[in-house]
C-alpha positions in Angstrom: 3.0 18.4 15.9 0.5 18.6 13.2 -2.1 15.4 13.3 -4.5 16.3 10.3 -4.6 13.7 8.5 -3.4 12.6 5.1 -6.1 12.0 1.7 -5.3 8.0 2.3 -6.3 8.3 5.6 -9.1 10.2 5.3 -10.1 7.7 2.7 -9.3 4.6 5.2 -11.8 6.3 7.9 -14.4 7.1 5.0 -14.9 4.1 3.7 -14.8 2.1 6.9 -17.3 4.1 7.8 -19.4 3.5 5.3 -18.9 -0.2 5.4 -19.2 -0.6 9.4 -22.6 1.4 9.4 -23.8 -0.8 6.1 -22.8 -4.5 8.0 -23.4 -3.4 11.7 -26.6 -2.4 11.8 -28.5 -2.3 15.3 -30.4 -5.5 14.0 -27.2 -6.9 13.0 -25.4 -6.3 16.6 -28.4 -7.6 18.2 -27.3 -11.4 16.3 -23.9 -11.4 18.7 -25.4 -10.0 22.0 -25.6 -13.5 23.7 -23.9 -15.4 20.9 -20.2 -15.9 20.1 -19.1 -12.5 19.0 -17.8 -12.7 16.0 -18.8 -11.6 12.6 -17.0 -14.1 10.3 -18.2 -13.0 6.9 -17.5 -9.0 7.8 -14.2 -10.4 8.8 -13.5 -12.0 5.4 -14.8 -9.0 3.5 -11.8 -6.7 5.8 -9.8 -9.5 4.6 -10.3 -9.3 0.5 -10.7 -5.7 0.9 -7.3 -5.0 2.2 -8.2 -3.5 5.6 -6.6 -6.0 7.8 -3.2 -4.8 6.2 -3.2 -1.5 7.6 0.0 -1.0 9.8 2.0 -3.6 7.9 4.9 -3.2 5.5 4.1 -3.3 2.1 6.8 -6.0 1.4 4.2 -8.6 4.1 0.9 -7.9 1.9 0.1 -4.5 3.6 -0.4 -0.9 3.1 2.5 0.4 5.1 3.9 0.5 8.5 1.8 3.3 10.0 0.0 2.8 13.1 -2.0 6.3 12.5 -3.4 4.3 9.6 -4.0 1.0 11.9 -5.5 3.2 14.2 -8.0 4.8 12.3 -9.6 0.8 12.0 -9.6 0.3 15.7 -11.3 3.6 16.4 -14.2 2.7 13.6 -14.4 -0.8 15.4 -15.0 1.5 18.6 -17.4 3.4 17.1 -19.3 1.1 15.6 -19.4 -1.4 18.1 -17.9 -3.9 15.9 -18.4 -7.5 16.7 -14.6 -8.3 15.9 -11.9 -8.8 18.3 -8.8 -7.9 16.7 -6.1 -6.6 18.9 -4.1 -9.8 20.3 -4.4 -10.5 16.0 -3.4 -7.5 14.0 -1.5 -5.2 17.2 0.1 -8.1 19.1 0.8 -10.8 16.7 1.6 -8.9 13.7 3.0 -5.9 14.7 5.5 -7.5 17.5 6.6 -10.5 14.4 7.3 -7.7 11.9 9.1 -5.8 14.3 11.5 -8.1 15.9 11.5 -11.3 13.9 13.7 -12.6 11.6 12.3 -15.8 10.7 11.0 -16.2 7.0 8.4 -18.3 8.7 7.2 -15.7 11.4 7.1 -13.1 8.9 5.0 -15.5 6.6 2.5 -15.6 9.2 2.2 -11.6 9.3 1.2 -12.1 5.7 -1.2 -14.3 6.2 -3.1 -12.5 9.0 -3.5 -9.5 6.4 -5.6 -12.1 4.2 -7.3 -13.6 7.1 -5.9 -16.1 9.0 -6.3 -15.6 12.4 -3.5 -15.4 15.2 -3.8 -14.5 18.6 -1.7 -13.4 22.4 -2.3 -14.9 25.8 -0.5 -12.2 27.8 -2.3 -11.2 30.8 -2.6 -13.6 33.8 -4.5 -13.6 36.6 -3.5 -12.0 39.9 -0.4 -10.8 37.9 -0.6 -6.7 38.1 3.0 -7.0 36.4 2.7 -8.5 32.7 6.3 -7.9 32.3 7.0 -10.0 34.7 5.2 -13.1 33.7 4.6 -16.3 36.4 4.1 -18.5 33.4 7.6 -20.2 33.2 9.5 -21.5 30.4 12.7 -23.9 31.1 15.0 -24.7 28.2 15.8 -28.5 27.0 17.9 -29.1 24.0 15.8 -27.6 21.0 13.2 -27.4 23.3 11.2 -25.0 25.6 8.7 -26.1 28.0 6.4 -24.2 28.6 3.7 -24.2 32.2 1.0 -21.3 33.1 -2.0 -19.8 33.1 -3.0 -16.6 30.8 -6.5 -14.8 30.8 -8.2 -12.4 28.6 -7.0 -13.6 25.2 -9.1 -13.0 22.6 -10.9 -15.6 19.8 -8.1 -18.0 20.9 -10.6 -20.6 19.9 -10.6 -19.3 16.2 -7.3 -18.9 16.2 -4.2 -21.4 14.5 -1.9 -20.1 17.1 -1.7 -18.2 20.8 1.6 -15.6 20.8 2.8 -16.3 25.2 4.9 -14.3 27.3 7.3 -16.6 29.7 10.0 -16.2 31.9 13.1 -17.8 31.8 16.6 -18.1 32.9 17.6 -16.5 29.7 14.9 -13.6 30.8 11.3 -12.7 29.6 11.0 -14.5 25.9 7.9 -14.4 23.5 6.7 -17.8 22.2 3.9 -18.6 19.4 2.1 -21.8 20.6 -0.2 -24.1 18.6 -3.7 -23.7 20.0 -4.3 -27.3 20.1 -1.5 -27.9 22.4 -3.1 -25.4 25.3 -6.0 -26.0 27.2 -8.9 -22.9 26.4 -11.8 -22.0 28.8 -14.5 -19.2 27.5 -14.6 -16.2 29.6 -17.8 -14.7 30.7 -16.9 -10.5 30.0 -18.8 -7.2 30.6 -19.4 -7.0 26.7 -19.6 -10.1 25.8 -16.4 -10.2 24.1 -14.9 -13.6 23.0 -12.1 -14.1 25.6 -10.5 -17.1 27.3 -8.3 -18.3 29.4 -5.6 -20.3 28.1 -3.7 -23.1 30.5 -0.2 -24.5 28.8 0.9 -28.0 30.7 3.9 -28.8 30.1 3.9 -27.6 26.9 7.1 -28.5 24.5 7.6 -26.4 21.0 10.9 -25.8 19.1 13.4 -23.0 20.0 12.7 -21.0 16.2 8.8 -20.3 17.8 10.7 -17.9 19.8 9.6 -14.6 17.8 12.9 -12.2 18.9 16.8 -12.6 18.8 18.3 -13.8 22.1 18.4 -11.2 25.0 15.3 -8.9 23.1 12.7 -10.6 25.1 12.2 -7.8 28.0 12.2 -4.8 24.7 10.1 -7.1 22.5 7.5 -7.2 25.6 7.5 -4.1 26.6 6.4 -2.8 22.8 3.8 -5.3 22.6 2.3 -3.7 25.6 2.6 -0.3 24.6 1.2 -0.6 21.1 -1.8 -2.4 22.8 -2.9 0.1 25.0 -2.8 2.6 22.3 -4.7 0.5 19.8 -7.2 -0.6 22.7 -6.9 2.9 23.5 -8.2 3.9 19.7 -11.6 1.4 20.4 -12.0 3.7 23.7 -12.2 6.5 21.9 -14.8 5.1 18.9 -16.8 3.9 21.7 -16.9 7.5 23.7 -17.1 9.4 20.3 -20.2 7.6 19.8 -21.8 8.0 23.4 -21.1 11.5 23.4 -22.8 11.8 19.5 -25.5 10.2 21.1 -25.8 12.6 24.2 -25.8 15.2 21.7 -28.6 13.9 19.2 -30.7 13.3 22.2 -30.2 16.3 24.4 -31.0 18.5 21.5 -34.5 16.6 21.0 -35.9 15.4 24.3 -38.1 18.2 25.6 -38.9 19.2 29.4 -40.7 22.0 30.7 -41.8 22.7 27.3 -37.9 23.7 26.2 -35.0 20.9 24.6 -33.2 19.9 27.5 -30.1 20.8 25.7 -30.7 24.7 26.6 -30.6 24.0 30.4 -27.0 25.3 31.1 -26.2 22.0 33.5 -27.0 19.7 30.8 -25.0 21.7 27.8 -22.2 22.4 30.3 -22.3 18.4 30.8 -22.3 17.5 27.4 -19.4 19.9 26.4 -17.3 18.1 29.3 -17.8 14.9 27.3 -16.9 16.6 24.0 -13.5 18.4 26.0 -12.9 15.0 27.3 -13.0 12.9 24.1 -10.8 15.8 22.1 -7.8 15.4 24.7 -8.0 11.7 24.5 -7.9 11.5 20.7 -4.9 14.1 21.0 -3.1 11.7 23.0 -4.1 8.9 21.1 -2.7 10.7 18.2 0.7 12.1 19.8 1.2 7.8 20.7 0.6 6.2 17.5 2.5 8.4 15.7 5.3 8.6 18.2 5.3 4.8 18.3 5.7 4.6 14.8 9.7 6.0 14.7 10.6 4.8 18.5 9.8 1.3 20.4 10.2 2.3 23.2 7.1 5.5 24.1 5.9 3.8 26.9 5.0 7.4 28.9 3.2 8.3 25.7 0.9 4.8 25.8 0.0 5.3 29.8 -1.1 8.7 29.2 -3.6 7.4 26.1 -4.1 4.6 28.6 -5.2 7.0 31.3 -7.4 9.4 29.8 -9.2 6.0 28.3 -9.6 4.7 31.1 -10.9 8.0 32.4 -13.0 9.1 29.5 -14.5 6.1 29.2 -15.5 6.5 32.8 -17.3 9.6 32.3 -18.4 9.8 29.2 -20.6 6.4 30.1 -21.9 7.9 33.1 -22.5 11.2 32.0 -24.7 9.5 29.1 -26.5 7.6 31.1 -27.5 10.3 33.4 -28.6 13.2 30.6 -30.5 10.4 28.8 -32.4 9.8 32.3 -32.5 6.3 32.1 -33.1 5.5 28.5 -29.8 4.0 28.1 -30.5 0.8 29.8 -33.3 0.0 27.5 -32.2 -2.8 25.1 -34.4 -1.6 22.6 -31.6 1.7 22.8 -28.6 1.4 21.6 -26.2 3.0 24.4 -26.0 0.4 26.9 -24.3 -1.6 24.6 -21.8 0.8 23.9 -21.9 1.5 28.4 -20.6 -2.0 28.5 -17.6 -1.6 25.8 -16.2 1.5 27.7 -16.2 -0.3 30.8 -14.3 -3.3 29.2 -12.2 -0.4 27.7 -11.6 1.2 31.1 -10.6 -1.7 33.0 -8.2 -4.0 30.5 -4.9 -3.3 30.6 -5.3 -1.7 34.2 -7.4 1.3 35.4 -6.1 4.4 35.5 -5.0 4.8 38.6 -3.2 1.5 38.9 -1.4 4.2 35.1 -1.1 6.8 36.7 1.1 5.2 39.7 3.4 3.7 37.2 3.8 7.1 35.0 4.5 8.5 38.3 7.0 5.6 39.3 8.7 6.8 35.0 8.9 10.3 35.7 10.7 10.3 39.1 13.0 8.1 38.0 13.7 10.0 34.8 12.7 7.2 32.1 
């Protein structure tokens, strides 16, 4: 399978690169490290600009329906430590409406993300290991679905004009979008400082057309959602371990000991090329899932594996940084702990990699 990439996408990644490192600046992160994280005005100018369009049919206001393309965005947001939060918006929302809904009004609202508005998902739950299985309940009345539960972990639901819920039912798993004023939203406090809540729905009542998938999809329409956000999450993983390992490099090959670089010491060179081995086979099987996911809905082996060696690289990379910059990386005034807390945000969402690996184990014996 050849991955190299097109000229359009190797204009998508060279512009956002020059854009990320003009608006996100060390001084400029600095603004969001105890504030609400989220850049509003770099988020309008991704808007104007076109970028938040990637991955979307051309017909909805976007450039196409390639997730390559999307995730060429998410790993620039990685690398650059973006203060946007933009999966549940642009993976979740808008790639699960475009997919599976029918309704004029649902696929409106995929047009409207791509010039800004702001949509989010409240998936995850607490003590729920099992997010196709949801606790959150949903009971049908009339026209009506009533909806009770708690989700965690959703991101900018305070920002945004409505929350995308997973529910179970006796017609099966469905997918919901919810007003955000009808839910109740607490702020999270997270590792990085990333704008996340936790979104309570009593006895919440919404019309049967916010159901985003034909009857009996529910289960299918879940199941994609999840495996297109652990590949996109798994694309921030790797812009965030790209740039810890860049930094390892840049300062291995200038601190000095023992009147020699500290890069020439075999330990520390071998260490550093572990990172750079590990960070090549995750973007491999970040590539492999994307593009698989773009032709099939259903690549779920392909996401746990990008999900695993995520979880894992993130791991290692972050420690191994830490240790060859021999304690430099706590400093505040240094920008890799920040980048030490994204990875272990990375790592953990979503599940760790062992809680992966025992459910690509669980696929593969049973043949799926």
């Amino acid at each position: 399978m050849d991955f190299s990439e097109l000229s359009h996408q190797r204009e998508i990644r060279e512009s956002l690169n020059k854009i990320f490192s003009e608006k996100c600046s060390s001084e400029k992160l600095k603004e969001f490290d105890n504030e609400f994280k989220h850049d509003e005005s770099l988020y309008d100018f991704l808007a104007t600009n076109g970028y938040l369009g990637l991955g979307i049919n051309e017909k909805l206001n976007g450039s196409g329906e390639d997730l390559y393309d999307l995730g060429i965005l998410f790993e620039c947001l990685g690398f650059y430590a973006v203060p946007l939060s933009l999966t549940g918006c642009l993976v979740d929302v808008a790639q699960t409406l475009q997919k599976f809904s029918k309704n004029d009004n649902h696929q409106s609202i995929v047009s409207s993300i791509t010039k800004g508005e702001i949509y989010t998902s409240a998936i995850l739950e607490p003590l729920n290991h099992d997010p196709e299985n949801p606790t959150t309940t949903a009971v049908f009345d009339g026209d009506k679905v009533i909806i009770n539960g708690s989700k965690y972990l959703s991101e900018i639901s305070s920002l945004a004009k409505g929350i995308l819920i997973s529910a179970s039912s006796n017609k099966g798993v469905i997918l919901v979008l919810v007003k955000t004023d009808e839910v109740k939203l607490t702020q999270l406090t997270s590792t990085a400082n990333s704008p996340l809540f936790k979104v309570e729905l009593n006895n919440v009542s919404i019309e049967r057309s916010n159901i985003v998938h034909q009857e009996g999809r529910g289960l299918e329409t879940l199941r994609y959602l999840l495996q297109i956000n652990m590949v996109m999450r798994s694309y921030i993983a790797l812009g965030v371990t790209n740039k810890m390992t860049s930094l390892i490099a840049s300062y291995t090959s200038e601190r000095e000991q023992f009147g020699r670089v500290i890069g020439t010491f075999q330990a520390v060179s071998h260490r550093a090329a572990d990172c750079f081995i590990e960070l090549e086979c995750l973007r491999l099987v970040n590539q492999q899932a994307s593009t698989n996911l773009n032709t099939n809905l259903d690549c779920e082996n392909d996401a746990l594996v990008s999900k695993i060696w995520a979880g894992n690289a993130c791991h290692k990379i972050s420690y191994s940084a830490q240790h060859l910059h021999g304690g430099a990386g706590v400093d505040k005034d240094y920008v890799l702990w920040r980048y030490c807390l994204l990875a272990k945000e990375c790592e953990l969402i979503n599940g760790s990699a062992s809680q992966n690996i025992e459910r690509l184990g669980l696929n593969i014996t049973s043949n799926q």
